[in-house]
N, C-alpha and C positions, 0 to 999 in steps of 0.2 A: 198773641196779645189781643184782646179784646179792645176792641172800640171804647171811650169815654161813653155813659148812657145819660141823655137826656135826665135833666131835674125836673122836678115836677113845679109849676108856675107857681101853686103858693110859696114853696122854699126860695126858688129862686127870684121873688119878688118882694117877698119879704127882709131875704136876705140884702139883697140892692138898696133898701130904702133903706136900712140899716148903716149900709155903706155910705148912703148920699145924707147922714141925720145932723152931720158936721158941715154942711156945705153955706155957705155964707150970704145967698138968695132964695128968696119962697121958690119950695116946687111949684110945677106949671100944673095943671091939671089936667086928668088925664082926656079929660071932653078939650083941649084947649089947642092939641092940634092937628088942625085940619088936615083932611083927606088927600089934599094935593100936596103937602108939606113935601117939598125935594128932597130933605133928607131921608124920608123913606119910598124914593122912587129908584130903579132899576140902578146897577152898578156891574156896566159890563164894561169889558177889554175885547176888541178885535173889529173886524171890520163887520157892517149890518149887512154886506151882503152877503156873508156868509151862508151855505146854504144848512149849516147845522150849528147848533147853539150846544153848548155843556153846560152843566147847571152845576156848582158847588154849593154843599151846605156847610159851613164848620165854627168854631168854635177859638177865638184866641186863646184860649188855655189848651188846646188840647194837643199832646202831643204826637200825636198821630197826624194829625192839620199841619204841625211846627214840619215834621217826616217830608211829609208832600209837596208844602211851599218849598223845604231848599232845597231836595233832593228830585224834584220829580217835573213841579213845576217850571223851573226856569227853560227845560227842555220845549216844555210844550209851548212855552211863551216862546221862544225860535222858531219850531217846526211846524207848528198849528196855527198859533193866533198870529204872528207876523207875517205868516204866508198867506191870510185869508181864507183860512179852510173850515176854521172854527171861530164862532164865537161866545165869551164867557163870560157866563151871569154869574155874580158871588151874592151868597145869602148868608146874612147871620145866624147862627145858629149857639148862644151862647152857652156854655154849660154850667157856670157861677156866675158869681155874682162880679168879680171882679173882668172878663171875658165879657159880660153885658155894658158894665163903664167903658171897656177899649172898643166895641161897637158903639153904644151911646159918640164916642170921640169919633170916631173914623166917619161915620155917616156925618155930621157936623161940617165934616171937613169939605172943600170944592170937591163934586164928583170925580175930576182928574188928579186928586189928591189922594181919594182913596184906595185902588188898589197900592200905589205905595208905600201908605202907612199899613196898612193889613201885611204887607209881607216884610215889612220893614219889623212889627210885631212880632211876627212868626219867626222870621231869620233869626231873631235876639228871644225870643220865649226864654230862656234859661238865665239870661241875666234880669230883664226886667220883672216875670211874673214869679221865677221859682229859685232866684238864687238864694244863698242864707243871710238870715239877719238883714234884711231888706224889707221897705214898706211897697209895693208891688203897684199901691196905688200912685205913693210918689214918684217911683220909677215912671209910670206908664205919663203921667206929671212930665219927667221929664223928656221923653219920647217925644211927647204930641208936641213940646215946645220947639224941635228941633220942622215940625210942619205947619208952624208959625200960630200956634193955641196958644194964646197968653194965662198967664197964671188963671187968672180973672176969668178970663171965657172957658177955663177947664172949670171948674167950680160953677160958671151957670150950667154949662153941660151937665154936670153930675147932679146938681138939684132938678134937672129935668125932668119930670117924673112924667111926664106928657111922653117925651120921646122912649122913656125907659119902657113906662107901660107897649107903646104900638110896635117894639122889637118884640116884646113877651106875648103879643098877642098875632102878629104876624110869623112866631118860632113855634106857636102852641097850631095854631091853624095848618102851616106845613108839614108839623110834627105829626099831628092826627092825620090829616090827608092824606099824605104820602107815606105813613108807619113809619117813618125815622127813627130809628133805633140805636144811632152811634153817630159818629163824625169823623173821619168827613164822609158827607154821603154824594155822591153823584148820579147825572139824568144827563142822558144824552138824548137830543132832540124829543125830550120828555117822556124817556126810556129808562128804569134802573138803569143803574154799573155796577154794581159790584166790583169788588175786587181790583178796581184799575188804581189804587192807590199807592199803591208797593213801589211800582218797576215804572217807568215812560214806555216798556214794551208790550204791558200790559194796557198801557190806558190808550195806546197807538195802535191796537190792535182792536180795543172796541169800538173808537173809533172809526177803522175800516169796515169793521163788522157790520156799523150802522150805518154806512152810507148807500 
């Protein structure tokens, strides 16, 4: 099975604003926020003296990303990042328009919030984003409540068009960059991976490889 492939920034920003045309405060603009804004500053898990860093790219819709956080993940969060071996930087990387709003939230949230809610995401993908007869947004509505996003602060969130634009513009820049092609993509100490997404004996094995 192939990788989810990247959308192209006009569709996927087009579409978003389409998504946020209901939201019940003026978007922000996209000059409005600044270069230091926290919410788009780093979001790692492990210790800094780690002497190698792993880089994930992914996508809350994608199911492939859903595979990895519950299957593959929790391993590496025991053997890697709790032991000090590795440390992990997560990058948004959304593929819709609905996947840009659950980043839009997650980065919102306190820094030590967000890896939670991302795999908190991921673990439930099937109920909140693709179950039937479901509003995906209200789902995710009610998600983000259970990480203390009141009604209210979900709806400035989503009018944020300041924050929406600098995830599409920081997804378009690594996308080209780095020739991202799917999700999830990974970089060990800013090294492809390939392929370590399957197995924990595959991603624990490039990991050796690269030390």
């Amino acid at each position: 099975m192939s990788a989810p492939q990247p959308l192209g920034r006009r569709t996927l920003l087009a579409s978003a604003m389409a998504l946020a045309a209901s939201a019940s405060v003026p978007f922000a603009r996209a000059d409005d926020l600044p270069a230091s804004d926290p919410r788009m500053g780093p979001r790692l898990v492990g210790s800094p003296d780690a002497k190698m860093i792993v880089d994930e790219w992914f996508s809350l819709t994608c199911s492939h990303c859903a595979h990895f956080a519950q299957e593959v993940f929790p391993q590496i969060r025991k053997n890697l990042i709790d032991t000090g071996k590795i440390r992990y930087r997560f990058h948004d990387f959304p593929l819709d328009q609905v996947a840009l709003l659950a980043s839009m939230v997650s980065r919102s949230l306190p820094a030590e919030r967000y890896e939670p809610f991302v795999t908190d995401l991921l673990d439930h993908q099937d109920q909140w984003a693709f179950a039937q007869n479901i509003d995906p947004v209200a789902e995710l509505k009610k998600r983000a409540a259970l990480f203390g996003v009141s009604a209210a602060e979900f709806d400035k969130i989503n009018a944020d068009n300041a924050l929406r634009e600098a995830i599409i513009n920081k997804q378009d820049h690594d996308g080209a960059f780095l020739q991202i092609q799917g999700t999830p993509y990974f970089r060990i100490n800013d090294t492809p991976a390939p392929d370590v997404a399957q197995s924990y004996d595959a991603f624990a094995k490039a990991v050796a490889k690269a030390s």
